[in-house]
C-alpha positions as CSV (number, residue, x, y, z in Angstrom):
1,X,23.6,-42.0,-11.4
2,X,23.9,-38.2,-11.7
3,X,24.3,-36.2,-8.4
4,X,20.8,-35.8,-6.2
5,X,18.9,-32.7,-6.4
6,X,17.6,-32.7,-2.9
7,X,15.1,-30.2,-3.9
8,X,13.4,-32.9,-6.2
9,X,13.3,-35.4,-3.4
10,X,9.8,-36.3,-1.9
11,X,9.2,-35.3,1.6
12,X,8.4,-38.3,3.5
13,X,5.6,-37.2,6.4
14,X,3.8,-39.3,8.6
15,X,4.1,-42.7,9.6
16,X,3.2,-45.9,8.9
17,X,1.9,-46.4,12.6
18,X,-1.8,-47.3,13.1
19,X,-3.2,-44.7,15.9
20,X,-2.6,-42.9,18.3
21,X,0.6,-43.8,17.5
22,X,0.9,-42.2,14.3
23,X,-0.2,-38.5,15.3
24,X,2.9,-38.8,17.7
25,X,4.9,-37.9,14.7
26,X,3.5,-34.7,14.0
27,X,6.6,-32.6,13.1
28,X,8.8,-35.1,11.8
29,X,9.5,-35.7,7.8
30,X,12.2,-37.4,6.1
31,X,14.0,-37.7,2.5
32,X,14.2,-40.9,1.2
33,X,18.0,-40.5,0.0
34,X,18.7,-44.2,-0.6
35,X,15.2,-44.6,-2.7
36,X,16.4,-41.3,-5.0
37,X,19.5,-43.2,-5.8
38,X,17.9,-46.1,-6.5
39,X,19.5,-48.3,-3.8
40,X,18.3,-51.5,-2.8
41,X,20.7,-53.3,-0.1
42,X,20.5,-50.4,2.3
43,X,18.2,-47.0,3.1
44,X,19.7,-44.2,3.6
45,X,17.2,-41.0,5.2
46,X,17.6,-37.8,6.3
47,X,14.9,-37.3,9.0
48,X,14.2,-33.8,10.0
49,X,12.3,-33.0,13.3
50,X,10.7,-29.7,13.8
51,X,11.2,-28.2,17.8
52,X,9.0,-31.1,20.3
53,X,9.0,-33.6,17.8
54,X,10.3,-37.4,18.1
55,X,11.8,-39.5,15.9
56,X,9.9,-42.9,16.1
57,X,8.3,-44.6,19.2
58,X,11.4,-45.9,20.9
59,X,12.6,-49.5,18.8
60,X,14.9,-51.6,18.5
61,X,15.1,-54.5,15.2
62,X,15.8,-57.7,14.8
63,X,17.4,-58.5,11.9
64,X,18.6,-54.5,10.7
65,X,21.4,-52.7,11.7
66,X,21.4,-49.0,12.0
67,X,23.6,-46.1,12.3
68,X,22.8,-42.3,13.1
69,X,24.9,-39.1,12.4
70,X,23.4,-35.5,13.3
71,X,23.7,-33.2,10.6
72,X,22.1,-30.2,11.9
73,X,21.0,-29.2,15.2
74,X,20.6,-31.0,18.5
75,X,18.9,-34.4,19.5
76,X,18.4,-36.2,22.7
77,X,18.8,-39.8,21.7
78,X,16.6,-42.0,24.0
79,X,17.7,-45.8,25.1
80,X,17.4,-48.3,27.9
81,X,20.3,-46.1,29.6
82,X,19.2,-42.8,29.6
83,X,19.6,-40.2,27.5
84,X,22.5,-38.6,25.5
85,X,22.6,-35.3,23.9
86,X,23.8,-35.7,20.2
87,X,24.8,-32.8,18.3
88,X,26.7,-32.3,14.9
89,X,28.7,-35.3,13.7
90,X,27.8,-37.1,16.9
91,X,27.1,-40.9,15.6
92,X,25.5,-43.7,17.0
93,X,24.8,-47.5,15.5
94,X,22.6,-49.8,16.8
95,X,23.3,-53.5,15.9
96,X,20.3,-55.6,14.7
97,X,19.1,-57.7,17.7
98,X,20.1,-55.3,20.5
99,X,17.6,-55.1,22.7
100,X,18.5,-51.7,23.9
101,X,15.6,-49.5,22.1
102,X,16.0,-45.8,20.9
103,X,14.4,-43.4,19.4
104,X,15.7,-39.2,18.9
105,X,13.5,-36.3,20.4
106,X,14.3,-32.0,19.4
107,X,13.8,-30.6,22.7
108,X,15.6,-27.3,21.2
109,X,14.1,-24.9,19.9
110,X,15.8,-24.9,16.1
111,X,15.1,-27.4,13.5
112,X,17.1,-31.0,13.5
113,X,18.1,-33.3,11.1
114,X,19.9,-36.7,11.2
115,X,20.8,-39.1,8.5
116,X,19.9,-42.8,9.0
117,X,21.8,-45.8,7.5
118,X,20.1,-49.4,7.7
119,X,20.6,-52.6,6.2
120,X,17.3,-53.6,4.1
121,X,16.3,-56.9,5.3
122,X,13.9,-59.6,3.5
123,X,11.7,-60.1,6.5
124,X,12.5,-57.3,9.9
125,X,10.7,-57.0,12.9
126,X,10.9,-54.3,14.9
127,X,9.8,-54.4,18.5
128,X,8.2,-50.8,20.5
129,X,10.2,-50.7,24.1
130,X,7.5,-48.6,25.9
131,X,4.6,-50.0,24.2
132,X,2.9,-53.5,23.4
133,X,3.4,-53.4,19.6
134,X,5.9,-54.7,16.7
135,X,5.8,-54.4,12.9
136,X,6.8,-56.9,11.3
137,X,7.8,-56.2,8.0
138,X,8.4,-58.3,4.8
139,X,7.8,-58.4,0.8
140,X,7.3,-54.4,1.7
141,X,4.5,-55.0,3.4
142,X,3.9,-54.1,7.1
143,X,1.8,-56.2,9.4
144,X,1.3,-54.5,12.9
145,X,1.3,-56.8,16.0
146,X,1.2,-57.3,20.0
147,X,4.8,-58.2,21.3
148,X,3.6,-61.5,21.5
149,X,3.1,-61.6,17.5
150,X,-0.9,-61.6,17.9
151,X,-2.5,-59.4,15.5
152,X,-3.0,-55.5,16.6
153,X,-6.1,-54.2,17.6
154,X,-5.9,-51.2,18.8
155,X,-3.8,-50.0,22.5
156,X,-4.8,-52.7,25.1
């Protein structure tokens, strides 16, 4: 595999969120580095976030481990225990089945990027700490549901 010409690499925007989740995204885009290369055990992203915007709603998976490293700029990561200023070459991993969600907000007022590393599972679930929803995920296809694995209809 020759080296990747970022400049050639789709920019991911939006989400995959139903609403009103997924307009809560505005101002965040990715590159889907791991897809480029043609990986297929792990993703590997660079998600960029414009001043004000967030990452994801805050999440935590079941069966997917995860690791963060800022490459540019400055994030607030977000969990169960408050908050934590990241900045370049800070790091964080989040072990699949830790219940301690997170998510990554830009409260500067520069652009920010981070790269994300996660095991690709068969069948994930990820589970919304401040909300009543979960996507589960397998065969590459997302079903979105209630915590309680009911179907989603919409915010209750």
């Amino acid at each position: 595999m020759p080296k990747l010409d970022l400049t050639k690499v789709p920019v991911k925007t939006g989400s995959i969120y139903p609403e009103p989740y997924a307009s809560m995204m505005k101002g965040r885009s990715s590159l889907r580095l791991g897809d480029a290369a043609g990986l297929t055990q792990f993703g590997v992203n660079l998600v960029m976030l414009e001043p004000g915007a967030v990452s994801s709603l805050r999440h935590w998976h079941m069966a997917e481990d995860e690791f963060v490293m800022v490459t540019e700029g400055e994030c607030v990561m977000v969990q169960d225990d408050g908050e934590t200023v990241m900045r370049v070459g800070d790091c964080a991993g989040f072990p699949a089945g830790s219940t301690n969600g997170h998510h990554f907000l830009n409260r500067s007022d520069k652009p920010a990027k981070f790269l994300v590393i996660g095991s690709k599972a068969k069948r994930e679930v990820a589970t919304y700490s401040d909300h009543d929803f979960a996507i589960e995920i397998e065969g590459g296809k997302a079903r979105f549901t209630y915590r309680d694995g009911t179907d989603w209809k919409g915010v209750r």
